[in-house]
N, C-alpha and C positions, 0 to 999 in steps of 0.2 A: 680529489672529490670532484672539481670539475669536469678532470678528463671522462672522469662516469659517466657524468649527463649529459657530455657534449657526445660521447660516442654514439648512444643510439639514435638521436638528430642525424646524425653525419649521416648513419647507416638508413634511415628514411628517409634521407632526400637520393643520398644514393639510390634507392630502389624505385624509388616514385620513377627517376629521369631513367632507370634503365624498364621502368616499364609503358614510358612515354615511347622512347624509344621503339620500343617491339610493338606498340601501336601507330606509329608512322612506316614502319616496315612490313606492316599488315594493308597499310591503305592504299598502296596502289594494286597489288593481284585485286582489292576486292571492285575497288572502285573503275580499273582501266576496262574492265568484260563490262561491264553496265553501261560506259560510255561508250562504246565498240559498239555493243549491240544495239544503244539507242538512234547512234549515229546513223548507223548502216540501215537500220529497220524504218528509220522516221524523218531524220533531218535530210540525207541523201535523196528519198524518195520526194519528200516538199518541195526540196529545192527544184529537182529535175521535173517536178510540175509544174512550178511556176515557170522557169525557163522554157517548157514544151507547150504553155501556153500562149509564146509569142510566137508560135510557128505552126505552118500547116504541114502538116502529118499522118501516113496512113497506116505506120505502124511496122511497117517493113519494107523493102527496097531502098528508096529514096531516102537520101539524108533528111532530115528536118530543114523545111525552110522558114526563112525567117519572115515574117509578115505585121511583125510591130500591135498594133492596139488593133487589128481588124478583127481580131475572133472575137473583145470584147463588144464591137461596134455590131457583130452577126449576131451578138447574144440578147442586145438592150433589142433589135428591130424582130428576133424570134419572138414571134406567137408563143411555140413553145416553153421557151424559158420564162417568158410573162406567168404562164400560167402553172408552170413547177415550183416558181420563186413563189407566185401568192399560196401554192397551195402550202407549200413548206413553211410561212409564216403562220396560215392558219393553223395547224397542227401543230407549232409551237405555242402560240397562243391559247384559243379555244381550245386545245385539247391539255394544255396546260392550266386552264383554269379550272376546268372541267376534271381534272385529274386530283388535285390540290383540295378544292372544293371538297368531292370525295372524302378524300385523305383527311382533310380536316373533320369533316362531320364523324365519319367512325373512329377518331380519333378520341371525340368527347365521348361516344357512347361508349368505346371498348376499356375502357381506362375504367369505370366502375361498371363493368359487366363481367358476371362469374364467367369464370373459361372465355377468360378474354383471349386468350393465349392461343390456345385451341382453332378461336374462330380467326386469328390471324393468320395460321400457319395457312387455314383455307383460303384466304384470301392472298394470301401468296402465292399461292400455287398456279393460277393462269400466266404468271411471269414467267417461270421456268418454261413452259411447255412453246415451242419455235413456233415464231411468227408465220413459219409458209404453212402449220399444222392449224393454228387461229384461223390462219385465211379460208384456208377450206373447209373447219368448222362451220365458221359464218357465210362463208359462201354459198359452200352446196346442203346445209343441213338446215340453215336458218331462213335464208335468201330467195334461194332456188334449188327442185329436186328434179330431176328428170322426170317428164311426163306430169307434172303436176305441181303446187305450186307450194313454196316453202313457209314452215312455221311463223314467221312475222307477217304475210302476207295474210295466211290462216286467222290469226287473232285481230286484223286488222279486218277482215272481212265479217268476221264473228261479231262484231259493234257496229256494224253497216255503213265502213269507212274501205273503200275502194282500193285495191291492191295499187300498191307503190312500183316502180322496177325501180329498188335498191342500186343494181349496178351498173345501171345508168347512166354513163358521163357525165350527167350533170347533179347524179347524185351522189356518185363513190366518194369522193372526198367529205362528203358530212359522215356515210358509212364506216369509213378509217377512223374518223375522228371517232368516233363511239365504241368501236372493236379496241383501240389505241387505249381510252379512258378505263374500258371495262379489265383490260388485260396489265395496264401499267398503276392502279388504282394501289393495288396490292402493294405493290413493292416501297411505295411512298408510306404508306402508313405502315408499314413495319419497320423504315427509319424515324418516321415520327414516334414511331408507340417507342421506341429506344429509347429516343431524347425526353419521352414522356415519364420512363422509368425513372431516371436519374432527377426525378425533379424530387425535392423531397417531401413526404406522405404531410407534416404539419400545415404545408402551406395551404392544402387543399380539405385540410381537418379546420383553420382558421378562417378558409374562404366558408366551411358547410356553417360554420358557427353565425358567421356573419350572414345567413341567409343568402348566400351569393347562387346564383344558378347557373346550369350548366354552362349557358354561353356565357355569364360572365364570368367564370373559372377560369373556362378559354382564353378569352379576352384578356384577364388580367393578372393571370400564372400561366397556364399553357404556353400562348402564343409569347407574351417576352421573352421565356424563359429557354423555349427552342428555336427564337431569332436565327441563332447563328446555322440552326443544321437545318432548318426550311433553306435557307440560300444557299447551303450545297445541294440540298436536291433541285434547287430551281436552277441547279446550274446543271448539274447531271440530265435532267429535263431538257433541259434546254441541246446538251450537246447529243444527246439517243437524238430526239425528236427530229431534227436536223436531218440525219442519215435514214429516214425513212425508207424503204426501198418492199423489203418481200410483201408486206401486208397489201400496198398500191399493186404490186406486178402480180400477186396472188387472185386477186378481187375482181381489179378492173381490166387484166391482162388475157386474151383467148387461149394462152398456155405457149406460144410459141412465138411471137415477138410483140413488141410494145405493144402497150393499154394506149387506148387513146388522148391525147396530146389533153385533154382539158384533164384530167384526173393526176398528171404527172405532178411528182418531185424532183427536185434537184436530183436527188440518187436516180430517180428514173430515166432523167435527164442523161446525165454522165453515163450510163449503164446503154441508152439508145445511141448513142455517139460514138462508144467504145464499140459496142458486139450489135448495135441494132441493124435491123435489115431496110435500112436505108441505104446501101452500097456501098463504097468503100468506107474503111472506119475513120473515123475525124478527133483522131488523139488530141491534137492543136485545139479543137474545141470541146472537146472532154475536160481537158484540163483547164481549161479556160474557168468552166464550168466548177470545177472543183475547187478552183482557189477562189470565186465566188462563196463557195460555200465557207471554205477555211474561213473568211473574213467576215462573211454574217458571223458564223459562232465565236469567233474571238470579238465581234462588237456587243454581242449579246451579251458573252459570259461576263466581261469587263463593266457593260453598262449593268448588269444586273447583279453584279458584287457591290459595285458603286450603291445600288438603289437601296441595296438590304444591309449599307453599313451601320453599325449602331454598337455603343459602347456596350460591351460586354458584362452582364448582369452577372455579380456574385453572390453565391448563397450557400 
């Protein structure tokens, strides 16, 4: 009698370990390509920036020479990089709030509007369509037409408020910021209206009961309750925003080498150092440039996981 019940025990642990087994002989084919490829594609290239950041370099002939913290030291006294670093903060920033802001207000209203659905999908659709095709929407359709002067100029004239030049060095950076809000606006609130789904229909049946209004549904189920996925997109925000590049080269660029030094970002930056028609190229300070950036967005992403930590609400 016992040997009965003991067998089929015997016979499930046997199979359990022989199918632990066939699952550790599966884990390296799956996991060694993933590590290969991440190595090769990501970690090899960082490192070899940062290292080609201590050296001046033109890209071909000459070895890399080694030159220690002086591409940093060319970087802090550039004009230039002053004003790619501030503009790339702005556009983090203000166009992060700006973005968010947004996302929050059609947030409250598409959650009880029929064919909310519908009017999202619309609103997502300016993210998909490529940033160099944005540019020259707003550039030449919006901005300026040949011979004649473009529709925001038009309605601006039509209230007896005097034509702006939009791309103007010392405007294009407010310009981006609002092509950036109007086109990334979408993509945020169709991760919010996600997290808004999953919330459940009583809470917001409880809140209508208790005479709660729209901002304070927000306020006090919306907003706690999708804590945690606002601070992945505040992070995904945060790392796009950063690499800003076609939308600035599209806008404030004459089409054939760099836009003028006051409208620049980082990416514009790295992009005029690598391929710009400043003479020879200045890999050593491309890179330089680049691992600046790496380090903004690893202090951001970290300070901004930090800011939005909060105990995880269950429901």
């Amino acid at each position: 009698m016992a040997t009965a019940v003991t067998a089929p025990a015997e016979e499930r642990t046997s199979s359990a370990g022989a199918h632990l087994s066939r699952k550790k002989k599966l884990f390296l084919p799956f996991f060694l390509p993933a590590v290969v490829l991440y190595s090769l594609f990501l970690v090899v290239p960082t490192v070899a920036t940062v290292v080609l950041g201590f050296t001046d370099w033109s890209g071909a002939g000459d070895t890399p020479e080694f030159t220690g913290l002086r591409n940093y030291g060319e970087l802090i006294s550039s004009d230039a990089f002053r004003y790619s670093f501030l503009n790339t903060l702005m556009y983090i920033v203000v166009g992060g709030v700006g973005t968010f802001l947004l996302a929050f207000l059609f947030t409250m209203v598409l959650r009880e509007m029929r064919g909310g659905k519908l009017i999202r999908a619309v609103l997502f659709f300016p993210n998909i369509v490529a940033p160099v095709a944005l540019g020259m929407f707003f550039g030449i359709t919006l901005v300026y037409r040949p011979n004649r002067q473009g529709l925001a100029n038009f309605l601006l004239e039509s209230v007896g408020i005097d034509a702006v030049k939009f791309l103007a060095p010392e405007n294009i950076t407010w310009v981006v910021t609002g092509c950036l809000i109007w086109a990334s606006a979408g993509f945020y609130i169709t991760i919010l209206m996600a997290a808004v789904d999953r919330i459940p229909p009583y809470l917001y049946e409880d809140a209508d009961i208790a005479g709660a209004t729209p901002w304070e549904k927000f306020r006090h189920v919306t907003l706690p309750l999708t804590w945690d996925v606002i601070g992945v997109a505040g992070v995904l925000w945060t790392i796009s925003a950063i690499k800003i590049f076609e939308l600035v080269f599209v806008l404030a660029g004459p089409g054939t080498y760099s836009p003028p030094i006051r409208s620049w970002t980082l990416g514009v930056f790295v992009f005029d150092r690598s391929f710009g028609d400043q003479g020879a190229p200045q890999y050593g300070m491309a890179c330089a440039a680049a691992v600046v950036m790496i380090v903004l967005v690893s202090v951001l992403v970290v300070a901004l996981r930090r800011l939005m930590r909060r105990d995880r609400i269950q429901y």
